[in-house]
N, CA, C and O of each residue as an XYZ file, in Angstrom:
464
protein
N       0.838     -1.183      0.000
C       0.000      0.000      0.000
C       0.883      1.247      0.000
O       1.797      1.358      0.817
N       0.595      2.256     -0.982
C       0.881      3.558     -0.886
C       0.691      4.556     -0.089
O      -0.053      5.416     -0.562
N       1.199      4.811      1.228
C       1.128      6.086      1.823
C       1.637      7.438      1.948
O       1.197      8.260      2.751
N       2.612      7.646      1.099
C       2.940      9.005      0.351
C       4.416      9.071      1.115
O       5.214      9.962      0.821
N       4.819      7.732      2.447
C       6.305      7.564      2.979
C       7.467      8.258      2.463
O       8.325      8.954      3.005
N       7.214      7.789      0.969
C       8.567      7.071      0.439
C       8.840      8.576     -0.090
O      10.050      8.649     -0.305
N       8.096     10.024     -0.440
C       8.284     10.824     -0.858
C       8.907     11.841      0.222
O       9.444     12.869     -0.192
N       8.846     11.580      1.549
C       9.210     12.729      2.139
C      11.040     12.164      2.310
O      11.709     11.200      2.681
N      11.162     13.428      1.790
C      12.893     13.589      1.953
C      13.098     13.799      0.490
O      14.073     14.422      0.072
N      12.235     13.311     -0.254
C      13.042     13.981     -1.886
C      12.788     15.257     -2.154
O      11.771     15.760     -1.677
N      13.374     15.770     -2.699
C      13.755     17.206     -3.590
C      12.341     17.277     -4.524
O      11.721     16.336     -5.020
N      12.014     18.923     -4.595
C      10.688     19.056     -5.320
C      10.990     18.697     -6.328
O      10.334     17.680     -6.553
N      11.636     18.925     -7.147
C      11.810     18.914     -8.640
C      12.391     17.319     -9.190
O      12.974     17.234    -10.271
N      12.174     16.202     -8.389
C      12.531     15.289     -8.257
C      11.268     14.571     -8.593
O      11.259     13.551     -9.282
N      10.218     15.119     -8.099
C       8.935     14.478     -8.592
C       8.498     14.853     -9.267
O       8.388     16.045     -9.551
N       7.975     13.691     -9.909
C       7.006     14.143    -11.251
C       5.854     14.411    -11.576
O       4.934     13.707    -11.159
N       5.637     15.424    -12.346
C       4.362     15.718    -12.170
C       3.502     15.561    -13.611
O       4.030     15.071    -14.609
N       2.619     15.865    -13.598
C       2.097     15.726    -15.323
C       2.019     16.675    -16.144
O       1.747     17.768    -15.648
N       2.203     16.616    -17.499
C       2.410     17.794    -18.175
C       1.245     18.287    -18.258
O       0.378     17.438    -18.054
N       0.695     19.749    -18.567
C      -0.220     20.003    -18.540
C      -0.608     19.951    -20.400
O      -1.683     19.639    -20.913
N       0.509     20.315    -20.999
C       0.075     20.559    -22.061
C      -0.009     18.979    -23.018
O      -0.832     18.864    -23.926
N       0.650     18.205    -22.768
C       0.218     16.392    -22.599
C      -1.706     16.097    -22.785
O      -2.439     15.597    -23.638
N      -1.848     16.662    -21.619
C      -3.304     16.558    -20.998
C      -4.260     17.108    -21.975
O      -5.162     16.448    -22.491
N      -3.895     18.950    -22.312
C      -4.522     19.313    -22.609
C      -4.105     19.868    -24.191
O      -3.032     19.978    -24.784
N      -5.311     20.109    -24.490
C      -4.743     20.550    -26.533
C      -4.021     21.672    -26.789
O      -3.241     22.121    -25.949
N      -4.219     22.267    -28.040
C      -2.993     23.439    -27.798
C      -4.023     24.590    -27.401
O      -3.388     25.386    -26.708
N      -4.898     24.874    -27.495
C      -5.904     26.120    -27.556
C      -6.026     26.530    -25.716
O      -6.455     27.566    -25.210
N      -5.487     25.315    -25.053
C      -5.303     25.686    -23.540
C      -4.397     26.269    -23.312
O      -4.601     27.283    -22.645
N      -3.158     26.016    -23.659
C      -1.618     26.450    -23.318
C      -2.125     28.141    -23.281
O      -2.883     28.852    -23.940
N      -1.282     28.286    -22.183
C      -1.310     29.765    -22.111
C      -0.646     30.624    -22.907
O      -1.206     31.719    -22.948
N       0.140     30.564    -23.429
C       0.965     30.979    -24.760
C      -0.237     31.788    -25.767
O      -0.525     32.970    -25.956
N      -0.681     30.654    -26.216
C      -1.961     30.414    -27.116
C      -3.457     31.194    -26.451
O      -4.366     31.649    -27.146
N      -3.412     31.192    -25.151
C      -4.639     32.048    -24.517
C      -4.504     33.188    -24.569
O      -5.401     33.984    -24.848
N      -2.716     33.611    -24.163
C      -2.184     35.486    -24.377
C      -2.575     36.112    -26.054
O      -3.024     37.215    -26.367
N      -2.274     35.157    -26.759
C      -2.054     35.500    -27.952
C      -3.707     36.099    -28.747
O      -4.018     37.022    -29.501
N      -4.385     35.043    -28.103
C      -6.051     34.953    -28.746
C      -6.456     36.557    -27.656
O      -7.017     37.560    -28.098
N      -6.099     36.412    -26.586
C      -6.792     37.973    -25.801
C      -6.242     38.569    -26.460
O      -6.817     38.719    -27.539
N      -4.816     39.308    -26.328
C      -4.381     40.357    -27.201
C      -4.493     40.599    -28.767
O      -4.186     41.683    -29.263
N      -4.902     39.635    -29.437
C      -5.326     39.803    -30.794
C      -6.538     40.183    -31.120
O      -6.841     40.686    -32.202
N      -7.699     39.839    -29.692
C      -9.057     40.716    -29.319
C      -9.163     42.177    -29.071
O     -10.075     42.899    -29.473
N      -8.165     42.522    -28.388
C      -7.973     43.847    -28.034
C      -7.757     44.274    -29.424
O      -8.643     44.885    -30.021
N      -6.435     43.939    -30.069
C      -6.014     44.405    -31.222
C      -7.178     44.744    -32.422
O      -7.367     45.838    -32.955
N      -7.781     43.674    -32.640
C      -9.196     43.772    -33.518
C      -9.574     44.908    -32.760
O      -8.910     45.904    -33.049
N     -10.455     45.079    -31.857
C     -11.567     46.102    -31.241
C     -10.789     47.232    -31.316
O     -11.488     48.244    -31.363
N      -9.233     47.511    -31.354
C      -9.033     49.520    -31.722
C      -8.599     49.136    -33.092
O      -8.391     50.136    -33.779
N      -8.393     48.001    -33.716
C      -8.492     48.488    -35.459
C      -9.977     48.956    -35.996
O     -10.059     49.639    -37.016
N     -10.974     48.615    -35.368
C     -12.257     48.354    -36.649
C     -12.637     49.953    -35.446
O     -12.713     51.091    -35.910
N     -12.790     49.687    -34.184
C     -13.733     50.796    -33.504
C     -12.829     51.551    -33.547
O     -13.505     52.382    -34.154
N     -11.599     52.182    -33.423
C     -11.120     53.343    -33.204
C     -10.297     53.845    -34.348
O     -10.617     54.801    -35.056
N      -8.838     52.877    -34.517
C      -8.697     53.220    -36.041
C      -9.082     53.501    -37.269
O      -9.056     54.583    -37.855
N      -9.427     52.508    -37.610
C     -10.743     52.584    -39.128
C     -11.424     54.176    -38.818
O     -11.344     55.132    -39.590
N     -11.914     54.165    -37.853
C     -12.786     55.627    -37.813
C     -11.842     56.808    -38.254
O     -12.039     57.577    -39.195
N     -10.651     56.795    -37.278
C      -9.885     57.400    -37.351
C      -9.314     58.266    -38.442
O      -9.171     59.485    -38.534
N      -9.006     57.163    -39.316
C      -8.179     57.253    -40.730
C      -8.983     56.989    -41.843
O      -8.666     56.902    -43.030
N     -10.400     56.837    -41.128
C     -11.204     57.284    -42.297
C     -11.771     58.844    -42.252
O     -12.157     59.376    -43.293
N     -11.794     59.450    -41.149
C     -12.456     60.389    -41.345
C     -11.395     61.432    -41.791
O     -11.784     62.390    -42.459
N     -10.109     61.316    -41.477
C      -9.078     62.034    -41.997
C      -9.359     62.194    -43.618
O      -9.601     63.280    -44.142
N      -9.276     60.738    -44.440
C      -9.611     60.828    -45.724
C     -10.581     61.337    -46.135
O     -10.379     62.059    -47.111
N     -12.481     61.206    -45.490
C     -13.245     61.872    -45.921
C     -12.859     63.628    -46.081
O     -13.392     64.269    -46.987
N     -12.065     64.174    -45.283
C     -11.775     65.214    -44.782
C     -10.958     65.792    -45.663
O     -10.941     67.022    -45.619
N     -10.338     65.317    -46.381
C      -9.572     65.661    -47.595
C      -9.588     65.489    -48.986
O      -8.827     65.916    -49.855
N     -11.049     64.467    -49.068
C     -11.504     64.828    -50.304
C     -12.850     64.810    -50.839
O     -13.655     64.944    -49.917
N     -13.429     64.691    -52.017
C     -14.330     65.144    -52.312
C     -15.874     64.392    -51.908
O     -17.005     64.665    -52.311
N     -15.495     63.564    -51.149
C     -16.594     62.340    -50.972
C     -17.962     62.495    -51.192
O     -17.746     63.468    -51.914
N     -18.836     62.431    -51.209
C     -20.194     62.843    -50.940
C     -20.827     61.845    -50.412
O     -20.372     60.703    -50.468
N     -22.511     62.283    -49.548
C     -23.080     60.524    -48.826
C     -24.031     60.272    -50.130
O     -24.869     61.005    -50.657
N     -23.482     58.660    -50.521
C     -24.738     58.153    -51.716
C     -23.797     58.385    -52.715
O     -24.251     58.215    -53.847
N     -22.479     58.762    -52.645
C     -22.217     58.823    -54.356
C     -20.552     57.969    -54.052
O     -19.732     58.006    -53.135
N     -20.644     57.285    -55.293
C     -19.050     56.300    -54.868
C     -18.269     57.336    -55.057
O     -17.229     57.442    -54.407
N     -18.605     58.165    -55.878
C     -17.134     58.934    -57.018
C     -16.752     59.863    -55.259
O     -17.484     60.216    -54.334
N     -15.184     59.960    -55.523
C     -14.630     60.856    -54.851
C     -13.316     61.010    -55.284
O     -12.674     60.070    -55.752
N     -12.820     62.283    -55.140
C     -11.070     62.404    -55.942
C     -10.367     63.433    -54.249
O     -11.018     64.133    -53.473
N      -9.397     63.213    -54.237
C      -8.462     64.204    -53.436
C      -8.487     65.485    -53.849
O      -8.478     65.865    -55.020
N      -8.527     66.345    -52.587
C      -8.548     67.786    -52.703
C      -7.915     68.296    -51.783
O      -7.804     69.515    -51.648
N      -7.456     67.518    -51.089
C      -6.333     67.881    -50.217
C      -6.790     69.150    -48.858
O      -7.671     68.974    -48.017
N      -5.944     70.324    -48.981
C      -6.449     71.442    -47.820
C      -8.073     72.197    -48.375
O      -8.960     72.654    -47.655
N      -8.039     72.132    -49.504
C      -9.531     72.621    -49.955
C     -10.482     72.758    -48.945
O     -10.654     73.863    -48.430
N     -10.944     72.056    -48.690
C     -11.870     71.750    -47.603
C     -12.407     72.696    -46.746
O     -13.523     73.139    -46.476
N     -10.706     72.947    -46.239
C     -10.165     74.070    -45.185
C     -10.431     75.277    -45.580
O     -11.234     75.960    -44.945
N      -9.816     75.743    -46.677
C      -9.563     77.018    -46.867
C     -11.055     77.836    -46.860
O     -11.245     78.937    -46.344
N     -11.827     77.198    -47.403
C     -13.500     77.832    -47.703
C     -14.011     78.330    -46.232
O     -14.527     79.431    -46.042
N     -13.728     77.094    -44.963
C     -14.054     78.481    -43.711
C     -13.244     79.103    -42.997
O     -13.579     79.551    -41.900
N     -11.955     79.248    -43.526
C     -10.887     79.903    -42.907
C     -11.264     81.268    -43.567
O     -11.265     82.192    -42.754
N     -11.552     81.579    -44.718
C     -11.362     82.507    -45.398
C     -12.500     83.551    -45.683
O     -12.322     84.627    -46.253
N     -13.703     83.073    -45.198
C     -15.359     83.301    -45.322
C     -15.700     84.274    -44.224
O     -16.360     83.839    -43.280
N     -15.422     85.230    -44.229
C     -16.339     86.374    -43.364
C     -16.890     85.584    -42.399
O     -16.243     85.248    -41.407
N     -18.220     85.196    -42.624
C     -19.705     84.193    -42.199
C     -19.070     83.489    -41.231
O     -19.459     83.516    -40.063
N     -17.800     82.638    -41.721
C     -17.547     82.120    -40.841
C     -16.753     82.402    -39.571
O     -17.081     82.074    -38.431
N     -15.577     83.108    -39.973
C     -14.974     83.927    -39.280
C     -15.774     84.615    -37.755
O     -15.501     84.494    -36.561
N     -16.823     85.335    -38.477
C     -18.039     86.090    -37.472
C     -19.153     84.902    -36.971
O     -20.078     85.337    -36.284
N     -19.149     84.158    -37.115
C     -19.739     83.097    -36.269
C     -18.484     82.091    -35.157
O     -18.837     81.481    -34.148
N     -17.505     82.132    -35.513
C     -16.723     81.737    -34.676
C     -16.358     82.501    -33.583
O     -16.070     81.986    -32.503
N     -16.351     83.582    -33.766
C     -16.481     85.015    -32.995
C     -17.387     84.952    -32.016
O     -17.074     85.010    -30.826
N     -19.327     84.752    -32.709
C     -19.839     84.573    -31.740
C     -20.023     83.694    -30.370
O     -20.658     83.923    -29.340
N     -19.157     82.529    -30.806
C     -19.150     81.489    -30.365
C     -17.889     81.217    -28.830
O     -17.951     80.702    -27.714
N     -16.887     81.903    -29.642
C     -15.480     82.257    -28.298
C     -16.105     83.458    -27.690
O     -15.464     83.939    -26.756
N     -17.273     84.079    -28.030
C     -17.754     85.336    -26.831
C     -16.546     86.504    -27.296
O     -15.530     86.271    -27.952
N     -17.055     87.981    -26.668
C     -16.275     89.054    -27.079
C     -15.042     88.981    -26.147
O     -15.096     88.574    -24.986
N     -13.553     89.562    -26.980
C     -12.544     89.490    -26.390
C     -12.281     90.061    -24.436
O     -11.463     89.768    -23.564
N     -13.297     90.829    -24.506
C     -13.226     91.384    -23.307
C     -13.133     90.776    -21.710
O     -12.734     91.253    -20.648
N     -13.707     89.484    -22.112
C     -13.446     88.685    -20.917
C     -14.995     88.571    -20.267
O     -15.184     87.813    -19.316
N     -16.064     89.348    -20.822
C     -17.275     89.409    -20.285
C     -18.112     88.132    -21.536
O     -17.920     88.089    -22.751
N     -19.001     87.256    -20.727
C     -19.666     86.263    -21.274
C     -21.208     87.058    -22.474
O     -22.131     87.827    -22.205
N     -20.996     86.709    -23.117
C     -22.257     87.045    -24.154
C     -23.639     87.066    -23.916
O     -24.393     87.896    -24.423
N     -24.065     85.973    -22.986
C     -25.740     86.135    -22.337
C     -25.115     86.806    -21.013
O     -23.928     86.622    -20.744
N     -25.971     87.607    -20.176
C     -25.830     88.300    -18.548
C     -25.931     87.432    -17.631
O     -26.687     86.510    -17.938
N     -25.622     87.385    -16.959
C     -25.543     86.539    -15.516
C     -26.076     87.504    -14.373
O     -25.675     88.545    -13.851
N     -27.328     86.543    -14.214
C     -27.836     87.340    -13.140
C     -26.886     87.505    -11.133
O     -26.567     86.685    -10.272
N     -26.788     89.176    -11.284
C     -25.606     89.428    -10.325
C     -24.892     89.446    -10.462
O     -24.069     89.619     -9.563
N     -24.539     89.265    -11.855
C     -22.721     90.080    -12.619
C     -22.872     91.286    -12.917
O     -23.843     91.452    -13.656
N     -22.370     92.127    -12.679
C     -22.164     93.055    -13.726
C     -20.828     93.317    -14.848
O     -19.722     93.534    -14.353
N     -20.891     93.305    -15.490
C     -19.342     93.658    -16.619
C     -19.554     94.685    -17.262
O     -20.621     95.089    -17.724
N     -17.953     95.394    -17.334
C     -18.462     96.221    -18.150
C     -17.238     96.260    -19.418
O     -16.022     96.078    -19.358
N     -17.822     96.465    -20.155
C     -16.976     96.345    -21.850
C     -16.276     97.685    -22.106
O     -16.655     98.855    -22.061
N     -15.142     97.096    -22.384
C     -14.326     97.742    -22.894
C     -15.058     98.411    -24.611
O     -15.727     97.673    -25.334
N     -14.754     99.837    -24.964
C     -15.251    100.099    -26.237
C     -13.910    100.068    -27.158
O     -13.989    100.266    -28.370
């Protein structure tokens, strides 16, 4: 009969133990488990964050339209039309509020007063 005697006094690494990867297929090995998570992560910021990314850069630079395949490069174009536009200029204006440091709607119990 086996009572586990004969093991005390040997060295750990003296006994044997079973392989795990013996036992089990390759899709267990942990090697193979790191590889499958991090290639999950990897997928989910290519398609959700990248792709978006570096697509909207391209829409952004050329002629795309929604519903039509045709599109050609136009590079800064894009840009220049509200950099250069009054309209826009003076709506961006309205939007950062007047230089003065006073907010555009009143605040009740402020008073400011503007510089002319």
């Amino acid at each position: 009969m086996n009572n586990g005697h004969e093991l005390v006094g040997t060295r750990a690494d003296s006994v044997a133990r079973p392989r795990a990867s013996s036992r089990a297929g390759w899709f267990h090995r942990e090697s193979v488990q790191g590889f499958l998570w991090i290639a999950a992560a990897f997928l989910y910021l290519a398609f959700f964050i990248a792709y978006p990314f570096f697509m909207s850069i391209y829409l952004s630079v050329s002629s795309a339209r929604v519903g039509s395949p045709d599109s050609h490069f136009v590079g800064l174009q894009n840009y220049t039309l509200p950099i250069s536009s009054s309209t826009s200029r003076a709506s961006i204006g309205k939007i950062s509020g007047p230089r003065s440091g006073c907010p555009t709607a009143p605040i009740p119990g402020r008073t400011c007063t503007r510089a002319a």
